[in-house]
Every structure is written in structure tokens, then in C-alpha cells.
C-alpha positions in Angstrom: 0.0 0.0 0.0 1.6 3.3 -0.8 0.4 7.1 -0.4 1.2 10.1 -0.5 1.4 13.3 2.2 1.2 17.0 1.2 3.5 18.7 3.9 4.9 22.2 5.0 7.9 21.5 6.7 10.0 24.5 7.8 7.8 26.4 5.3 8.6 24.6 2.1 5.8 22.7 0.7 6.4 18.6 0.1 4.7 16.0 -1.7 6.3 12.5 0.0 5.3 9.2 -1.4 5.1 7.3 1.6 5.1 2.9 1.5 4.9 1.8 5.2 2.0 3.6 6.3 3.7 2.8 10.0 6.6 4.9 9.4 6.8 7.5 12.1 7.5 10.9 11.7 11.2 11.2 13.7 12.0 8.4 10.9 10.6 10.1 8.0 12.4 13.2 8.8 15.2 12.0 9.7 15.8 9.2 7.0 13.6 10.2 3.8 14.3 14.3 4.3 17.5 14.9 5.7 16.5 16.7 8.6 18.7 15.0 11.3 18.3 17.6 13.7 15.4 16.0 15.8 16.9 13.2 17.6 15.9 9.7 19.1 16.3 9.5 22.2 14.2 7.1 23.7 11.4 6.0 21.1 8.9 6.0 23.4 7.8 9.5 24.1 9.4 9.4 27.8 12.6 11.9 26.7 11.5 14.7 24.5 14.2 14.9 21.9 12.4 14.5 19.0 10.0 17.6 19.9 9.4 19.4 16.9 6.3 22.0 16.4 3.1 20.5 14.3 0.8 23.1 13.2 2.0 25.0 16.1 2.1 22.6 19.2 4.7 20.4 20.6 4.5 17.3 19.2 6.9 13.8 19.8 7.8 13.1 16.6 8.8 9.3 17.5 5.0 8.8 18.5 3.5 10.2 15.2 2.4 8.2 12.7 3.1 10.3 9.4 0.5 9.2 7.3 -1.8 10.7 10.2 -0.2 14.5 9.4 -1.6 14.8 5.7 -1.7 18.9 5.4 0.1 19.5 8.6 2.8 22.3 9.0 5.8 20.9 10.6 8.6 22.7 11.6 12.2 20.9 13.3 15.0 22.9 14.6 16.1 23.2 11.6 13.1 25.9 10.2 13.7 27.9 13.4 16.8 30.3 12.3 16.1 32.9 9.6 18.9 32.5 7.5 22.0 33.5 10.2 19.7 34.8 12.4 18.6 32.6 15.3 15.5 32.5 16.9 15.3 34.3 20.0 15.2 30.9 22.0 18.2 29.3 19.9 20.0 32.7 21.1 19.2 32.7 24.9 19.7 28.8 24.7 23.6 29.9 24.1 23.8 32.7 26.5 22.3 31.0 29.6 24.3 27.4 28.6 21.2 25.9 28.3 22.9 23.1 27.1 26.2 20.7 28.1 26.3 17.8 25.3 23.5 19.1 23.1 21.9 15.8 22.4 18.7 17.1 24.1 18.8 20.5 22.9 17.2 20.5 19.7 13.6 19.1 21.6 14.4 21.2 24.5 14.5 24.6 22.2 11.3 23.5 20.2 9.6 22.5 23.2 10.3 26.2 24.7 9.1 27.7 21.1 5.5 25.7 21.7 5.9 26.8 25.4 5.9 30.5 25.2 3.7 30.7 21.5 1.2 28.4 24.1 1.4 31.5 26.5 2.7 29.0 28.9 6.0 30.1 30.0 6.0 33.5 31.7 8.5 34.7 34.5 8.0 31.8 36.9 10.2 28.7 37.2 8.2 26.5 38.5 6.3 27.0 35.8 8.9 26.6 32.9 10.1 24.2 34.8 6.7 22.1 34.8 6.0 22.9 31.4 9.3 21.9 30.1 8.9 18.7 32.0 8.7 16.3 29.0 11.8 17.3 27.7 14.8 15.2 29.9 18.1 16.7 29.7 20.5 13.6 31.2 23.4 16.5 31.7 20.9 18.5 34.2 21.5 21.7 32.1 17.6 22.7 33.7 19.0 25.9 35.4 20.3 27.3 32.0 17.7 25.4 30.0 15.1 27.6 32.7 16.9 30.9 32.3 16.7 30.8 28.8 13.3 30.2 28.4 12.8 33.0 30.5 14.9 35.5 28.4 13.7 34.5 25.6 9.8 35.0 26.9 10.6 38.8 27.6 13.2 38.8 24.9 9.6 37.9 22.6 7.6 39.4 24.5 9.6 43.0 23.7 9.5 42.3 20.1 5.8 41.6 19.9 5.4 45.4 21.7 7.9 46.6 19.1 6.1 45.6 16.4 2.3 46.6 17.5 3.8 50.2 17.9 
């Protein structure tokens, strides 16, 4: 049985001819399309690596089937930078070493993209800290990985003021 998916990942539209209709999306992306960056951790949704954003909301990609995402926008760590410009997150991720061996990173940065675009992060730790929670980071980087979230929140936050004015 074979068909086919019409998907916007990282904004470019893609018709993929798909055989296994059981093929997940981590695997798709990462072994039909090149996009390595969102990693497997665990393959079982406990870990959070493979975070990427579908149609807007934290998603993990090892649990979704991708013949279930026909006409979905998908963007992976990879669609986040604008050119050589990071997103805010990405940028606050490196000033507040939210990060020690980076294997987590990726679904920790996309995770805090759905996080604040959910209106979910604010100021409060505990907060960031709860709704970060299904993103594991085996080094313990969560004190940078909290600061940056936060930063990039106000950092966001400014540029959304900016704009309206």
C-alpha cells in the first residue's frame, strides 16, 4: 500500500510518497528528508528529543504516525533560524548554557518555542520548569535550559510590543 502526504515542513511545501504507512515521523524526517536535527532518544515519548512543532504545538515526533499528518505544517530545529539569524530561543539557549552535550537541545529549544507561542511560560520557574517537563536533559543543564526560556519569553515578548507600535 503506498500514499502520498502534502506537507509544509519548515515552510517549504512537500509531496512524500510514503510505502509503510507505520513509518513514524522522527524516521521520515530524519531518514527520507535529511532533517537529522530532531533526535531519538528514547522511542517511546518518555525523553522529549524529537520535539518538533506541528501546526503549532509540541508534538513527539517518535509517536506520530506520518500518514496521520496529511496537510500539517511541521517545523524541526532546523526551520527555526532565519537564515543567520537565530531565533530568539536558539539565542538565549547559548547565553544562559542551556545546554552541556546538546543531544537534548534540539527538543528542548522546540519544546520552549510551543511553550511561550502556548502563552505557557512567563517569569515563573516552576512553571517553565513544569512545562518543560517532558523534555529530559540527562546532563541537568535545567537551570540554563530555565533561564533561557525566561529570556527568551521577555526577549519575545519585547519584540511583539515593538512591532504593535
Amino acid at each position: 500500500m503506498s500514499l502520498s502526504l502534502s506537507l509544509t515542513i519548515n515552510g517549504a511545501a512537500r509531496d512524500i510518497p510514503l510505502d509503510d504507512p507505520r513509518v513514524t515521523l522522527l524516521d521520515l524526517l530524519r531518514e527520507r528528508l535529511a532533517l537529522p536535527g530532531t533526535k531519538k532518544g528514547c522511542d517511546r515519548g518518555q525523553c522529549g528529543a524529537c520535539t518538533v512543532l506541528i501546526d503549532g504545538h509540541r508534538v513527539n515526533a517518535c509517536l506520530t504516525l506520518a500518514a496521520t499528518l496529511d496537510g500539517a505544517k511541521i517545523t524541526t530545529i532546523e526551520g527555526l533560524a532565519d537564515g543567520e539569524s537565530l531565533h530568539p530561543v536558539q539565542s538565549a539557549f547559548i547565553e544562559h548554557d542551556g545546554f552541556q552535550c546538546g543531544y537534548c537541545t534540539p527538543g528542548q529549544i522546540m519544546s520552549a518555542v510551543g511553550l511561550i507561542a502556548e502563552g505557557q511560560a512567563g517569569d515563573d520557574p516552576e512553571r517553565i520548569r513544569e512545562g518543560m517537563s517532558g523534555n529530559i536533559c540527562r546532563c541537568s543543564a535545567y537551570h540554563g535550559i530555565t533561564l533561557a526560556v525566561q529570556d527568551a519569553t521577555r526577549r519575545m515578548a519585547t519584540a511583539e510590543k515593538d512591532d504593535a507600535a
